[in-house]
C-alpha positions, 0 to 999 in steps of 0.5 A: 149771486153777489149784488154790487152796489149799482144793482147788478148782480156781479156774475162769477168770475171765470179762470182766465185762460192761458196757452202757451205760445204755439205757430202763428198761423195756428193761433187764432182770435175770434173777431166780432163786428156787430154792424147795423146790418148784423155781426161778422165774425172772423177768425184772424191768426197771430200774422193779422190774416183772416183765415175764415170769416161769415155773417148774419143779418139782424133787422132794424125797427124804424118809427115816424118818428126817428125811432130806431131799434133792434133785439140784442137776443137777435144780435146774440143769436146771430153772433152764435151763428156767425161764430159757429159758421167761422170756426167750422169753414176752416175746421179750428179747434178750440184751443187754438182759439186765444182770444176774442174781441168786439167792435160794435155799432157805436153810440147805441142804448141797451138797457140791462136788468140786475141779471144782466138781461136786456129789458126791451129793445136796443136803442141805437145810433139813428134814433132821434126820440131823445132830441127835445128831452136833451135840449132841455138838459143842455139849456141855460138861460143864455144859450150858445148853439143851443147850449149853456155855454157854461156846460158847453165849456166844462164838457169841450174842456174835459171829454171833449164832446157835448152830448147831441142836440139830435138826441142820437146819443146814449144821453139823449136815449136814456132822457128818452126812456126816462121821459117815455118808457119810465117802466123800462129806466126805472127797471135798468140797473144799467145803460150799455153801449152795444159792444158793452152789452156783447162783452156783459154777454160773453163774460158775465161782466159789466164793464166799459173802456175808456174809449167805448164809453166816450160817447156819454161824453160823463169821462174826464179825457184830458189825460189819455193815461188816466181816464176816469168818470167825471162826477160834475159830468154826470150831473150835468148830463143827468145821469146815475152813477149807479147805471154807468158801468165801471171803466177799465183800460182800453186794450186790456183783458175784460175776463175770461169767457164763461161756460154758457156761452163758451158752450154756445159758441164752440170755445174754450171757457176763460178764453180772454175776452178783450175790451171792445171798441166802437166802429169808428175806433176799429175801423181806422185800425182796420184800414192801416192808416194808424200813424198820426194824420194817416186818415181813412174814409169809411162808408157802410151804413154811415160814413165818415173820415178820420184819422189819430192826432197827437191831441185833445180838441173840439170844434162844436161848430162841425160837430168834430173832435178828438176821443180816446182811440183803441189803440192805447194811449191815442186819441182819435178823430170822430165825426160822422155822416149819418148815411153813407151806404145807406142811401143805396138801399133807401133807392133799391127798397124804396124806389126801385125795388118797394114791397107796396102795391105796384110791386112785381111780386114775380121778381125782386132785386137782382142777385148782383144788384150793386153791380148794376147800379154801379153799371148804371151810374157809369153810363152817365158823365159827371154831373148826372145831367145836373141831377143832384141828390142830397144824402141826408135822409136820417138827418146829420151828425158833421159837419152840420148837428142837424138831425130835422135837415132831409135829403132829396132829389133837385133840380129833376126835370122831364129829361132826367132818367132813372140812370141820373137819379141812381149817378145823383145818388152816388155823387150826392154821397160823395159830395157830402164826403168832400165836404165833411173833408173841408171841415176835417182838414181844417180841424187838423190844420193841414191836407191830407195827401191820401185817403184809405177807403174802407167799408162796403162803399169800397168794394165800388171802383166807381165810388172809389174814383168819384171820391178821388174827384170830389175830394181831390185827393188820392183814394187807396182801395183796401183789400177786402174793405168790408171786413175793415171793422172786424179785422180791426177788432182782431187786430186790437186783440192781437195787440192785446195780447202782446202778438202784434205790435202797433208798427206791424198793423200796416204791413197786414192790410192790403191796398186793392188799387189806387185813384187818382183825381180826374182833372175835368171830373173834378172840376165838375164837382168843386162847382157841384159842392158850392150848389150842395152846401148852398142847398142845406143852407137854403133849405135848413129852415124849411126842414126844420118847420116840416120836420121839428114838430112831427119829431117833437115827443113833448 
């Protein structure tokens, strides 16, 4: 096998394959979502429907002392699985399968050998280890937000991001490995986001998109039509060139698929294999809301709000900017929460449900456990009896770059109950959600009339209606708002390959239901929201002694 120049060895290039046009509802792509929680696959046909769709779920190993990680073979095995179970459910034959795209966890590490195998664990985007390791590649002997401000100026200026002070990025994760694991750094012939790494899986090739390589902040954004690795970047973010994988356009074909796992999943070999996107980037796609300023709310682990814009534009104060979309050709704003969804499942394995000494071990959590939080949190008023909880249980990404900041319940008293506690959860992350929104309105400098809600969070009526609240804007419901990501990954290969255009994608995503504000539940929440950021404000130094040297690795 041919070596390239970085060192991995280059797989053989599979026949691209080409089928001629037959019914749309008998063409199908194969979507993948690789999510925290594990990948759903879908099969789409060339009308935007998905027709079949199953998932697998893959654990995540926390540590201390914010490690985060996962096995890709874990990742792989469940994506085989999925994608088997799909193509089966509804009995599509190979060929009828013209495409395949992914979308991804964003901002993770997979670290590969010259054989294009992973070397160890996945780093993802929840692990802080890299933190004190990049404050020192981003410090000048002058220092702006933590930054040179120099540095801070030739990255905002070119890829509009800077790398995170939390160390939650693919920067601070390999400064991490070159730090900690030098065996693991000195062994990788490359560093691949986690979509990356499935395509490398699926093709034999080694290659990221303009977009999905956005978040090692090393690429030259400021023409979208001609993105490219930026060499004074790469220095400053003290990276390889060598261990960067090489770019090609967003919404292009990365290759054919190759026999092995064309054999393993059930397909066709040269099946076309579409670049991949980050979750962010398929999820506003995912949602319909693709028009300039059309903005989506997502909550699945994470949370955020986003929409495109017509521009390339950082706010390094709220950690808020404008990165190259999925969709070719558009910019996208990212910023992110980092739990959302998250927090319901801290409350059932942590509070309500442990696997410790006091635990039930004749019974566990109910089958229809998010059912009856919801039922919970509706048999108490806004407010939650002036129970309030603060969702930063992993620290934060926006509007705050805070990653020693921690959540909590305040304001308990011997009257509060258990349904307060779960109300306060919910509301906590709404209210975190409304003001992130604050700072997201005023990066686009205007309001938003209506928000798309996408995600598992969706699937709640009651957060759908608490948001609307807390935000004081319109919540569209979308249909189905769990397969948002791996719709928009099928929907991105569609208009790849020339199915769909970008005008059809609305017209393919089904609304559920509508909320509007509530006029006195609203007005208990813009007082709750000056109380919630006034409680980070108030409590940020405290965390940060209490956190800063127990999350310190130097």
């Amino acid at each position: 096998m041919p070596t390239r120049p970085d060192g991995l060895r280059a797989a053989p290039a599979t026949e691209i394959r080409h089928l001629e046009p037959t019914s749309p509802e008998e063409t199908y792509v194969l979507a993948v979502d690789l999510g925290t929680g594990g990948p759903k696959v879908a099969l789409l046909s060339a009308t935007g429907r998905i027709a079949a769709h199953a998932f697998q779920a893959v654990g995540v190993d926390l540590t201390d002392d914010g490690g985060a990680e996962q096995s890709p073979g874990a990742w792989w095995e469940a994506v085989v699985s999925s994608a088997r179970r799909a193509l089966a459910d509804i009995g599509v034959a190979p060929e009828q399968v013209v495409g395949i795209g992914c979308t991804s966890q964003w901002l993770g590490t997979v670290p590969v050998d010259g054989a294009g195998d992973a070397i160890g664990p996945a780093i993802i985007w929840m692990d802080s280890r890299g933190a004190s390791a990049i404050r020192d590649v981003v410090r000048g002997t002058l220092n702006v937000q933590g930054y040179s401000p120099t540095k801070l100026a030739s990255w905002v200026r070119r890829t509009g991001g800077v790398p995170s002070l939390s160390g939650k990025d693919p920067v601070g994760h390999i400064h991490f490995l070159r730090r900690h694991r030098p065996d693991v750094y000195a062994a990788a012939a490359m560093f691949l986001e986690p979509v990356d790494y499935l395509n490398l899986r699926l093709t034999g090739l080694a290659r990221a998109s303009h977009d999905s390589i956005t978040g090692y902040w090393v690429t030259d954004n400021r023409d979208i039509g001609a993105i490219s690795y930026d060499d004074g970047l790469i220095e400053l973010a003290g990276l390889e060139r060598a261990t960067l994988p090489d770019l090609v356009p967003t919404g292009s074909v990365v290759g054919g698929l190759a026999p092995g796992p064309a054999a393993e999943l059930g397909l066709l070999a040269g099946t076309p294999v579409i670049t991949g996107t980050g979750d962010l980037h398929s999820a506003a796609v995912g949602s319909g809301a693709v028009a300039n300023f059309a903005a989506h709310l997502y909550i699945g682990t994470s949370s955020w709000i986003s929409c495109h814009v017509p521009f390339k534009k950082t706010d390094p104060l709220t950690n808020i900017a404008s990165i190259p979309s999925g969709i070719p050709g558009r910019y996208l704003v990212a910023d992110e929460h980092e739990t959302g969804g998250a927090c319901l499942t801290w409350l059932r394995d942590n509070l309500l449900f442990p696997d410790d000494a006091l635990a039930d071990t004749a019974s566990g959590p109910p089958a229809d456990f998010f059912a009856v939080l919801n039922d919970m949190a509706s048999s108490v008023p806004a407010g939650a009896h002036g129970v309030l909880f603060t969702p930063w249980l992993n620290g934060e990404r926006s509007p705050v770059d805070d990653h020693t900041i921690r959540g909590g319940f305040h304001n308990l008293s011997l009257s509060s109950t258990r349904a307060d506690m779960v109300r306060a959860v919910f509301e906590g992350v709404a209210l975190n959600s409304a003001w992130l929104l604050g700072a997201v309105e005023k990066y686009c400098k205007r309001p938003f009339r209506s928000l798309a809600f996408v995600g598992g969070g969706a699937n709640s009526d009651l957060w759908s209606q608490m948001h609307a609240d807390a935000t004081g804007r319109t919540i569209n419901q979308i249909a189905d708002p769990v397969l948002a990501n791996v719709r928009g990954a099928g929907l991105l290969t569609l208009l790849a390959l020339g199915h769909i255009t970008v005008d059809d994608i609305p017209a393919t995503v089904a609304v559920k239901a509508t909320y509007e504000p509530d006029p006195a539940a609203a007005a208990v929440y813009r007082d709750l929201l000056k109380e919630f950021v006034n409680l980070y404000e108030k409590t940020k130094g405290i965390h940060r002694r209490l956190n800063g040297r127990r999350l310190q690795h130097d």
